[in-house]
C-alpha positions as MATLAB code, in Angstrom:
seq = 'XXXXXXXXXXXXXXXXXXXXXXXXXXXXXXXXXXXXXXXXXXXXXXXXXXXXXXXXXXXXXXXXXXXXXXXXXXXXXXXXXXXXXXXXXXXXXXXXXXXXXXXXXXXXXXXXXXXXXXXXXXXXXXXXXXXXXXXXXXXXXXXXXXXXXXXXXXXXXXXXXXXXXXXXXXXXXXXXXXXXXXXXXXXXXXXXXXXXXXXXXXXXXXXXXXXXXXXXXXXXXXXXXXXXXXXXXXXXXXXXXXXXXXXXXXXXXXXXXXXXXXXXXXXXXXXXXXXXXXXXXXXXXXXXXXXXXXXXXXXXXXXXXXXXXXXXXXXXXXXXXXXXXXXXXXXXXXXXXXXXXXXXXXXXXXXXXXXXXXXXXXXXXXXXXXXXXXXXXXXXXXXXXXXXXXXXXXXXXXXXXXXX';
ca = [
      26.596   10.200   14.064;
      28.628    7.798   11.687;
      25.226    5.780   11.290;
      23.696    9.373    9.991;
      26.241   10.324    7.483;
      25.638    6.560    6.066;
      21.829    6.965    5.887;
      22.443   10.433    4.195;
      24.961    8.949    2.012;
      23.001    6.668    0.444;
      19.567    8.628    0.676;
      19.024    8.535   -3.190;
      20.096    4.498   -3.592;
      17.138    2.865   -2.829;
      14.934    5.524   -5.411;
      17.812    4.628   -8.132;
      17.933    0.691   -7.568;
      13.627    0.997   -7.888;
      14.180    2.404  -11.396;
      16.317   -0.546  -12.274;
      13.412   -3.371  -11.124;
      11.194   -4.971  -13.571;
       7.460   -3.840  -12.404;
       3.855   -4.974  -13.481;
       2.447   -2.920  -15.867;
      -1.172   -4.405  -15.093;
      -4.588   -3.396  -17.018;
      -7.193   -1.828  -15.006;
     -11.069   -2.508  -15.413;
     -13.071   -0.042  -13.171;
     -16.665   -0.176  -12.092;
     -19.600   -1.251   -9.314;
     -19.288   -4.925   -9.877;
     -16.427   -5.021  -12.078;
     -15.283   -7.869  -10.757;
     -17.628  -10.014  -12.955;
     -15.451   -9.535  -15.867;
     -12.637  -11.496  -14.663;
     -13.895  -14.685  -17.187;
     -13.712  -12.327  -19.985;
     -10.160  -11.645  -19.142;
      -9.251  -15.016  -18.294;
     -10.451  -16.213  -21.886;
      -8.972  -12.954  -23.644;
      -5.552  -14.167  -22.050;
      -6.083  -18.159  -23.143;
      -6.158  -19.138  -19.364;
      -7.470  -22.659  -18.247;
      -7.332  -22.988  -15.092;
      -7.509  -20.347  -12.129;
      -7.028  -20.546   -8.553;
      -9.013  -18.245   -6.891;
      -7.561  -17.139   -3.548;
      -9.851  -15.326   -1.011;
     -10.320  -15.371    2.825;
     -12.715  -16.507    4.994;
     -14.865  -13.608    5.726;
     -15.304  -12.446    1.982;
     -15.842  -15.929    0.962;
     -18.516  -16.200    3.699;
     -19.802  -13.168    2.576;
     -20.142  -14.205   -1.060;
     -18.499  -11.713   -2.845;
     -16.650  -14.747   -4.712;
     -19.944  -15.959   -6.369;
     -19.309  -13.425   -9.048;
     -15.479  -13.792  -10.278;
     -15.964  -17.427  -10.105;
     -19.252  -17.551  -11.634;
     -18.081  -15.417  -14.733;
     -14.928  -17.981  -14.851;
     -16.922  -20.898  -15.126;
     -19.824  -19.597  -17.585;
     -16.706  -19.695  -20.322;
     -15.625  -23.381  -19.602;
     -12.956  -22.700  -17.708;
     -11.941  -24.449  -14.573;
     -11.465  -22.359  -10.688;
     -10.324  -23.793   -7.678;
     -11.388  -21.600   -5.036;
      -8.526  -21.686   -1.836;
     -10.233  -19.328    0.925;
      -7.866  -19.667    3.944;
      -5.981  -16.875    3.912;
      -5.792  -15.540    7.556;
      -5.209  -11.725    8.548;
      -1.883  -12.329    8.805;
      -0.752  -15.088    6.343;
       1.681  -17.797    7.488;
       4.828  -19.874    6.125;
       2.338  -22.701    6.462;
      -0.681  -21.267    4.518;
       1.138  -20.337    1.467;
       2.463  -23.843    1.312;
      -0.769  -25.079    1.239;
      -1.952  -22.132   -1.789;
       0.823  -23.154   -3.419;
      -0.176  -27.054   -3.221;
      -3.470  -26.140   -4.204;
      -2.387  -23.961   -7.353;
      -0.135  -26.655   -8.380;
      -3.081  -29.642   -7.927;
      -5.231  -27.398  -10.241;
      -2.445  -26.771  -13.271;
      -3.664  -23.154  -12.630;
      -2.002  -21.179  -15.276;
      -3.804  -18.133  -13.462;
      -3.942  -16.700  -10.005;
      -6.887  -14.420   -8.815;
      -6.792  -12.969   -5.843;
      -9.580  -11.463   -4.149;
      -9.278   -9.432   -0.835;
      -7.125   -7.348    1.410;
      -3.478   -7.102    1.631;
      -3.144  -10.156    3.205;
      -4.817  -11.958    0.557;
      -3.173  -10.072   -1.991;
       0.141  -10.550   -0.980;
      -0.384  -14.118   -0.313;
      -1.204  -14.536   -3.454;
       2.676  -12.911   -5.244;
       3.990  -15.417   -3.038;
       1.766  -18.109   -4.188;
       2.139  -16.990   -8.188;
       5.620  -16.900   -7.731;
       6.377  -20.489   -5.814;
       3.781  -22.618   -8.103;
       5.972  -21.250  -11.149;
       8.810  -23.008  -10.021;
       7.523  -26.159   -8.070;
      10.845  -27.483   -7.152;
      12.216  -24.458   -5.459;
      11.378  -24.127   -1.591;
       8.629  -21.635   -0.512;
      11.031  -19.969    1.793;
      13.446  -18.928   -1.368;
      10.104  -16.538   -1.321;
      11.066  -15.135    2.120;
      14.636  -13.858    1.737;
      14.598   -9.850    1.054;
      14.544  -10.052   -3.008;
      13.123  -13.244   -4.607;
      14.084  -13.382   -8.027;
      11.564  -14.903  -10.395;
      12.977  -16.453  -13.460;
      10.620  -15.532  -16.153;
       7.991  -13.951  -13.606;
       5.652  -15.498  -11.654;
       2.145  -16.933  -12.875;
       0.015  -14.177  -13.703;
      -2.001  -12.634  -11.627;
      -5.610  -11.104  -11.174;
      -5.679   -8.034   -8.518;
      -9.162   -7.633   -7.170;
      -8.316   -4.895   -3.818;
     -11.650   -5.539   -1.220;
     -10.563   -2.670    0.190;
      -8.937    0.747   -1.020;
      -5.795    1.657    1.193;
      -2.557   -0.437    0.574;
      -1.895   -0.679   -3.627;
      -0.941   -4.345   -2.387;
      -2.855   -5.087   -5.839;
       0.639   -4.366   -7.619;
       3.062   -3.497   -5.689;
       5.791   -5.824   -5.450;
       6.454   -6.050   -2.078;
       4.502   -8.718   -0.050;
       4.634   -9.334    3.804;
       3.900  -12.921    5.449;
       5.042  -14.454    8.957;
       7.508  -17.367    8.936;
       7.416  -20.425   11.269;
       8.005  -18.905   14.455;
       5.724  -15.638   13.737;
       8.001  -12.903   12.868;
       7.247  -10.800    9.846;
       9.030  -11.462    6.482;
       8.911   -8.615    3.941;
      10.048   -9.593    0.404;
       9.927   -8.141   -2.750;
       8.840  -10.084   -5.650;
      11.235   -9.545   -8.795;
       9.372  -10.545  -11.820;
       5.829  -10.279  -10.342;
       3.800  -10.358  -13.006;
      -0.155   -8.725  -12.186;
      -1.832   -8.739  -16.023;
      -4.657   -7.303  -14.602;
      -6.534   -5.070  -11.474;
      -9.922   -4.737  -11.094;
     -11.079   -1.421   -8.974;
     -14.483   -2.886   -7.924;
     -16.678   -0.445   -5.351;
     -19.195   -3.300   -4.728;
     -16.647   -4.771   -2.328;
     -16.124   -1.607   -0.136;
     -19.366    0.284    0.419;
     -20.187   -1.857    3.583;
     -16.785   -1.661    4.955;
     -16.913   -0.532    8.690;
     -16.008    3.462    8.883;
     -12.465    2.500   10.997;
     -11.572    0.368    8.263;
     -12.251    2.917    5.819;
     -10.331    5.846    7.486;
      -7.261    4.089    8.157;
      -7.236    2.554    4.728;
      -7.695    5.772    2.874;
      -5.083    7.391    5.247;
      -2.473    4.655    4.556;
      -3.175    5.268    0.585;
      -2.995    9.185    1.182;
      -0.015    8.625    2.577;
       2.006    6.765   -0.525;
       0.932    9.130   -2.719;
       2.167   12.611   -0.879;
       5.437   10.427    0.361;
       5.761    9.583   -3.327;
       5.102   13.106   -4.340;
       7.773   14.279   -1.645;
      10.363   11.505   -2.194;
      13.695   12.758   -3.671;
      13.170    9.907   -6.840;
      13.786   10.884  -10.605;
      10.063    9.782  -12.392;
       8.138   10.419  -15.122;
       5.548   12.948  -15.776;
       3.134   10.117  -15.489;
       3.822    8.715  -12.675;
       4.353   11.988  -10.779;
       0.943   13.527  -11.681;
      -0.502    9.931  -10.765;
       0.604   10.881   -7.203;
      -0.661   14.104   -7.246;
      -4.295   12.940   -8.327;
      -4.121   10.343   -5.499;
      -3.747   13.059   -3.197;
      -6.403   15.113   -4.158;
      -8.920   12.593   -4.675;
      -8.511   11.109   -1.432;
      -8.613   14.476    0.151;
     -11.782   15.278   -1.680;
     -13.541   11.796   -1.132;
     -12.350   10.425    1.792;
     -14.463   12.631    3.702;
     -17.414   11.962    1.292;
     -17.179    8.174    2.341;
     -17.133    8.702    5.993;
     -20.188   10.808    5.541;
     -21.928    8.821    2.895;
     -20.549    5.568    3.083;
     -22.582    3.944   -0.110;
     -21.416    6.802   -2.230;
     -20.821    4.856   -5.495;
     -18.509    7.302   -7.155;
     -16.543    8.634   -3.780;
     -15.589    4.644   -3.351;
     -14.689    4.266   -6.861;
     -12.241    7.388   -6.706;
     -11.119    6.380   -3.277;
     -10.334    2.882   -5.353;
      -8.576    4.789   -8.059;
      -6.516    6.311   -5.467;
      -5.173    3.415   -3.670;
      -4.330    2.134   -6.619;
      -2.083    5.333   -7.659;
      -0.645    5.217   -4.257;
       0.439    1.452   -5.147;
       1.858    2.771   -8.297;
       4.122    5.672   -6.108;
       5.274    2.846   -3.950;
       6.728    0.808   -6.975;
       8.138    4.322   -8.247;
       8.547    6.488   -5.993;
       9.386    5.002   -2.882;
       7.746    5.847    0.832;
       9.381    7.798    3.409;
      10.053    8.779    6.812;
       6.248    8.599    7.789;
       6.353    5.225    7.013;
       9.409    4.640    9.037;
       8.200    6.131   12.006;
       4.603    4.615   11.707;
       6.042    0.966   11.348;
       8.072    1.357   14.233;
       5.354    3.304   16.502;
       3.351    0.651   14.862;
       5.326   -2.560   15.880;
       5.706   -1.179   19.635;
       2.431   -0.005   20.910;
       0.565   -3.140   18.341;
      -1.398   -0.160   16.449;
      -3.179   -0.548   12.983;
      -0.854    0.428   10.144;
      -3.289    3.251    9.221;
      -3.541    4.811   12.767;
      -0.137    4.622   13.349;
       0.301    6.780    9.804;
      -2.422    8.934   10.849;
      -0.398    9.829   14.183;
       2.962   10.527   12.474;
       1.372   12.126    8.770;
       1.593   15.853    9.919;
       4.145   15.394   12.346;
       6.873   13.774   10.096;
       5.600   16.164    7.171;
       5.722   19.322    9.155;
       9.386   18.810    9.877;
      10.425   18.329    6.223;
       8.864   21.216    5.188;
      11.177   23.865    4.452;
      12.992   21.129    2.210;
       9.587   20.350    0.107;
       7.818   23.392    0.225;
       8.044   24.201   -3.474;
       6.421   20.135   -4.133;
       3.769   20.834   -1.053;
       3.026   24.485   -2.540;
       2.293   22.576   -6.133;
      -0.054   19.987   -4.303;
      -2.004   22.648   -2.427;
      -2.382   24.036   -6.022;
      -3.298   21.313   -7.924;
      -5.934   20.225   -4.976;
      -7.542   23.727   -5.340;
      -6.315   24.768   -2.053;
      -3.978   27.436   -2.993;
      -3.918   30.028   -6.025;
      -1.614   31.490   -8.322;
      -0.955   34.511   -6.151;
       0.022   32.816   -3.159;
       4.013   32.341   -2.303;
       5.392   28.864   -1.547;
       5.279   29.447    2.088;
       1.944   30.228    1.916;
       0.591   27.708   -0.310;
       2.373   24.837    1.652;
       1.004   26.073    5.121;
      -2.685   26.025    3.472;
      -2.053   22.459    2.515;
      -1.212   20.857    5.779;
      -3.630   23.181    7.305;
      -6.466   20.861    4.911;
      -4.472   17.768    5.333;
      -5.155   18.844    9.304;
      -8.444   19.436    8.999;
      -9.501   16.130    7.329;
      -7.366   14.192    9.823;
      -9.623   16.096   12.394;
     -12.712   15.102   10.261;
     -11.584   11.464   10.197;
     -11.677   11.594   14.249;
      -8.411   10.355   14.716;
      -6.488   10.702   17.297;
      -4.188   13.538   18.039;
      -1.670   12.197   20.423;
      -0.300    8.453   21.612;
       0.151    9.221   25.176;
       1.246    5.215   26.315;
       4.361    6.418   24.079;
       7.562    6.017   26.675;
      10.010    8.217   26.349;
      12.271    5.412   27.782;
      11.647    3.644   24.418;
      12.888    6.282   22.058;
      15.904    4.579   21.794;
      14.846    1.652   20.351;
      12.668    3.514   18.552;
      15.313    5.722   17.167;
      17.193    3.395   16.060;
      14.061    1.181   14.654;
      12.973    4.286   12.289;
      17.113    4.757   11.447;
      16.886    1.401    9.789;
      13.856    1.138    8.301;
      14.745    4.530    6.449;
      17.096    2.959    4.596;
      14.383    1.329    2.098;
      13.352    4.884    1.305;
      15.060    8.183   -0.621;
      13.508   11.184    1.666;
      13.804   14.597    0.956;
      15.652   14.789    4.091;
      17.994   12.550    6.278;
      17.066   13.125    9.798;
      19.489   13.068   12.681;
      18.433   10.934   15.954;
      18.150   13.960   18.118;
      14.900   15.543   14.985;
      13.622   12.026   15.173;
      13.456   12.371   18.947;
      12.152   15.738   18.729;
       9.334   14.172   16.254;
       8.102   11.512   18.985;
       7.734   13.898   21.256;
       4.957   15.973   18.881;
       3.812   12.499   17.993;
       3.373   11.304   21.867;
       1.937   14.828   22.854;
      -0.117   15.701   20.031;
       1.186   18.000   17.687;
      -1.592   18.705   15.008;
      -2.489   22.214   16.006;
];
């Protein structure tokens, strides 16, 4: 109980201490094959040298030939570093940084998933300073004096925000996780190119598109001071992924679905900078970390779940989104309005085909997961703090199936 009455004392910290942080304020070029203007932006910026960082399976694929192609046509120089794994390693961002520092890149573009993504802070921020250690990189907050090399966002896929968010994830020496977040991460630019997704496998796309939905109603929900800006950029995120995430499933070379779905990921990166996550998160990274689940299924089992049980503390923000989504009308009370949203955010789960219940969940582990999701709460400013018996209560609608 002592452990709650900490967590709820500090609920609102970690959305004040975001407000404090210095964050990218990137450009963003949009567009099927947008990714070809990354020369002009390179020479617009007075770059000379860029390392482009990639992984294997897009650079097999190709979908390099154009960002380096449009860097070279304008005379200037790109080193092209392609082995970023699934899940980066301690040992592969040495050898990014190595290469980034051979080069003199004054540039890093990064082309791919979150993994390549957030190789690539790590790798902007360590070839800035040469002489300090990678693993400075790997402690909780890594100051960067004067911000990191800048950096060229190109998301493969539309899900994370990784483009500009400042967090980054990579495994250390002996395989365990390291989260960090970059301070002074400096992205100049993202570019929201469809091209890349529209032959994404349909799994991919679901739990992507889930994982983005879910940053920008946790932002929406979060109990964070923002701007107007930044709170209707939540909002839209919402409702286009609701609208076209069901589009893509059903037409997966839908031009304009994908480029909204891109859009959308990238305003759910921009509530995760501002606005924080939340207590879906927390239970979806532990449920996550336990039973080895994909990131997006794991937020796909606890969405509604976690949601449902904050409710009467965010009906008046859920009431609003079910409004603005075209859900709801004028006439209909808070209550009402909020029910009719999760009822829709139900039904495209259901759409999605995912699944309703995780029945290998032991309730012999809900200790450790208990106190798992306790700690990892701490990052976030919930609406609500929730005591160990709710969270309890909450894995057993997540390990039953608790969507109708």
């Amino acid at each position: 109980m002592a452990l709650y009455y900490m967590r709820k004392g500090i609920r609102k910290l970690p959305g004040i201490v975001i407000k404090a942080a210095s964050l990218p304020e990137p450009t963003v070029t949009e567009g099927f094959g947008s990714r070809a203007k990354v020369g002009e932006l390179c020479e617009r910026d007075g770059i000379s040298s860029v390392l482009l960082v990639t992984d294997k399976t897009l650079f097999e694929l190709g979908y390099y030939v154009k960002v380096r192609d449009s860097i070279e046509k304008l005379g200037i120089k790109c080193t092209i570093f392609s082995d970023i794994s699934s899940e980066p390693t301690f040992a592969i961002i040495e050898q990014g940084r190595s290469a980034a520092i051979s080069c003199g890149a004054d540039c890093i573009v990064a082309l791919g998933g979150g993994s390549v993504l957030d190789s690539s802070k790590i790798i902007a921020a360590s070839a800035k300073h040469p002489a300090r250690n990678v693993r400075h990189y790997l402690h909780k907050f890594a100051l960067v004096p004067d911000k990191t090399l800048p950096m060229i966002s190109i998301p493969s896929t539309a899900g994370t925000g990784a483009e500009y968010t400042v967090g980054a994830v990579v495994k250390d020496n002996h395989g365990v996780k390291k989260s960090t977040v970059v301070i002074g991460l400096n992205v100049t630019h993202v570019i929201l190119d469809s091209e890349l997704m529209v032959k994404a496998p349909r799994e991919v796309t679901v739990w992507c598109g889930i994982d983005a939905l879910s940053h920008g109603l946790e932002g929406v929900l979060a109990d964070v001071s923002t701007s107007f800006e930044d709170e209707k950029k939540s909002f839209e995120c919402v409702r286009l992924i609701l609208a076209n995430l069901p589009m893509v499933i059903a037409e997966p070379e839908n031009i304009e679905a994908r480029q909204n779905m891109s859009r959308a990921a990238y305003y759910g990166g921009n509530a995760i900078n501002k606005q924080l996550a939340g207590y879906v998160h927390a239970f979806a990274h532990s449920i996550g970390a336990v039973y080895h689940l994909p990131h997006g299924e794991a937020i796909a089992l606890c969405l509604v779940p976690v949601i449902d049980a904050q409710k009467d503390r965010v009906r008046d923000k859920l009431a609003a989104l079910a409004l603005y989504c075209g859900f709801a009308g004028r006439h209909c009370s808070h209550e009402e309005a909020s029910e009719l949203f999760l009822t829709e955010l139900r039904m495209m789960l259901d759409f999605c085909g995912t699944d309703r219940s995780l029945p290998e969940m032991r309730t012999e582990d809900y200790d450790r997961l208990v106190s798992m999701i306790d700690i990892d709460s701490i990052n976030y400013s919930p609406p609500k703090t929730f005591k160990d018996e709710e969270i309890r209560a909450i894995l057993d609608i997540i390990r039953k199936g608790g969507r109708d």
